[in-house]
N, C-alpha and C positions, 0 to 999 in steps of 0.2 A: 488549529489542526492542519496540518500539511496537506498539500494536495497530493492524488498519485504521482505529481510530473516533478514536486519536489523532496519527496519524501524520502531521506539517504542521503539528500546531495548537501555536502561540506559549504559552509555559509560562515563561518568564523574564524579568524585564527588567532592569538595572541605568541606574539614573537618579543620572546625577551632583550630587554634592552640594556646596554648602560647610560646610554644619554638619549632619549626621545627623540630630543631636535633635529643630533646628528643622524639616527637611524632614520625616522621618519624623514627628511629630505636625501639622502639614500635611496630611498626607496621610489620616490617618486621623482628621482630624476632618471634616475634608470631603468624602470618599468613605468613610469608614468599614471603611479596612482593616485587616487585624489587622496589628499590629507584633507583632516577638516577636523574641527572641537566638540565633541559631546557635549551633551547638556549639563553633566556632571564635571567639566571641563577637563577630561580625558583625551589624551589625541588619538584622533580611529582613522583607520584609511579605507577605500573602498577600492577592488583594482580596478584595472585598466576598461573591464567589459562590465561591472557591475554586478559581478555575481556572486563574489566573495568579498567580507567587510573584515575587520580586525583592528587591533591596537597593541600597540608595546607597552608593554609590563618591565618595572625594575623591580619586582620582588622574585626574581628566579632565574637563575644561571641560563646563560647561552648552550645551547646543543649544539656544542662545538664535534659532537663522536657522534655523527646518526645512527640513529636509531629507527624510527619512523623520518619519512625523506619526502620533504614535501617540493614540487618541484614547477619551476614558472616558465610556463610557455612562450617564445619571442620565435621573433622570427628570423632572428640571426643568433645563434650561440656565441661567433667568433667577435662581430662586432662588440655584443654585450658584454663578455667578458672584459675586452677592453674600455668600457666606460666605467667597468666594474672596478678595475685594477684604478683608472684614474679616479676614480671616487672615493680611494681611500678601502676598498673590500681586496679581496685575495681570491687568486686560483687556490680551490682544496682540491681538485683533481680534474687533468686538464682535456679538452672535448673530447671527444670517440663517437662514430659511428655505428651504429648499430640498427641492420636493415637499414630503412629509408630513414629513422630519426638519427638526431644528434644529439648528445647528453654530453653535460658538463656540471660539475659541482662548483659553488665558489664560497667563500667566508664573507658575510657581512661585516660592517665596522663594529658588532657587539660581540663578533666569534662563531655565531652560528651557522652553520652550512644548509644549504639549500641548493636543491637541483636545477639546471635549465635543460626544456625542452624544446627540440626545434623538429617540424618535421617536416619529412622531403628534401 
């Protein structure tokens, strides 16, 4: 049973893939999350602070048109974007400011879009 301090808070994601290897190292050169193998020998990743875990799935299309927009925190928008571009991913829509944060959209190498958050 959840405690009050986690109970609501988002703890899994499954991001559709076409090739594992290539998304999962993606992922963890660019935001620096751990990859690592399930016991069912699945590949799952954990981010950067440990607070959310997940695994790429190839049984389901890329959310390449958001819909629900999930979105990852750095502390540079503009640097990341450009590790992003040389990693093989794409600007879906290019930074802006808004108040003190920065938001930026980009395409990963399976198509899917996903936010970046920067703020101050």
């Amino acid at each position: 049973m959840p405690s009050a301090d986690t109970n609501g808070k988002i703890c899994y994601l499954e991001i559709p893939a076409t090739d594992v290897s290539e998304s999962s190292a993606f992922y963890q050169k660019i935001f620096g999350w751990k990859v690592r193998r399930r016991g069912d020998g699945a590949v799952a990743f954990d981010d950067s602070v440990g607070g959310v875990s997940g695994t790429w799935v190839t049984d389901r299309t890329a959310s390449g048109s958001p819909g629900m927009l999930t979105y990852i925190m750095v502390d540079s928008v503009a640097e990341t974007i450009d590790k992003i571009v040389a990693a093989g991913g794409a600007v879906a829509q290019p930074a802006s400011r808004i108040g003190t944060m920065t938001i930026a959209r980009f395409r990963d190498p399976a198509g899917n879009v996903l936010g970046l958050y920067q703020e101050g």
